[in-house]
C-alpha positions in Angstrom: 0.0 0.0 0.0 2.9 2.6 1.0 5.5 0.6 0.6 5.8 -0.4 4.3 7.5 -3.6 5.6 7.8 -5.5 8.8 11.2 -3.4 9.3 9.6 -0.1 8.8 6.9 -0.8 10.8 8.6 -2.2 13.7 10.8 1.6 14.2 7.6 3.2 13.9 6.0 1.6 17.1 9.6 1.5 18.8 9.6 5.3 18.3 6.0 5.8 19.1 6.7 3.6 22.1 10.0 5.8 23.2 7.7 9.2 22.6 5.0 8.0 24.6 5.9 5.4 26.7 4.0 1.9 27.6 1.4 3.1 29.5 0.1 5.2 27.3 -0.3 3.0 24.1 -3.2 1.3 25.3 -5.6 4.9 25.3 -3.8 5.8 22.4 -5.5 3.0 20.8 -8.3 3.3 22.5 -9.0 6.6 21.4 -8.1 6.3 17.8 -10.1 3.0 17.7 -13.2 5.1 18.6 -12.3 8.0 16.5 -12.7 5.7 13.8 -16.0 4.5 14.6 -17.8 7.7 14.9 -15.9 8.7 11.6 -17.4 5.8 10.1 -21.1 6.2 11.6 -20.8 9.8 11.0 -20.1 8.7 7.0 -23.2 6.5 7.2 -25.1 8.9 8.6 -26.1 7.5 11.8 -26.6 10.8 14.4 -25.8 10.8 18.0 -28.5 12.4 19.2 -32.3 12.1 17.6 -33.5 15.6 17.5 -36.4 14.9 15.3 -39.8 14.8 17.6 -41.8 11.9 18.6 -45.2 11.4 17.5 -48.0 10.6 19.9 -50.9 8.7 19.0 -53.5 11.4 19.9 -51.5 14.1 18.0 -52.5 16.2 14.9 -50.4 17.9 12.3 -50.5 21.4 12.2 -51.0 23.3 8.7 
C-alpha cells in the first residue's frame, strides 16, 4: 500500500513507544479505535443524538 515492511513498521512503534511510553499506548489505541468508529457512523449517517420529535398517538399535524 505505502510501501511499508515488517522493518519499517517495527521503528515506527519502537519510536512511538520511546515518545509515549508503555502506558500510554493502550488509550492511544483506545481513542483512535473510537475516533474511527464515529468517523465511520458519522459517513453512514447515523446521528448521536435524535433531535427529530416523537409522534403521539392522539397528536394532529398542524398546517
Amino acid at each position: 500500500m505505502f510501501g511499508f515492511g515488517i522493518g519499517e513498521l517495527l521503528v515506527i512503534f519502537l519510536i512511538v513507544l520511546v515518545i509515549f511510553g508503555a502506558s500510554r499506548l493502550p488509550q492511544m489505541g483506545s481513542g483512535l479505535g473510537k475516533a474511527i468508529k464515529n468517523f465511520k457512523d458519522s459517513i453512514a449517517g447515523k446521528d448521536a443524538i435524535d433531535v427529530t420529535p416523537e409522534k403521539k398517538p392522539g397528536d394532529r399535524e398542524k398546517s
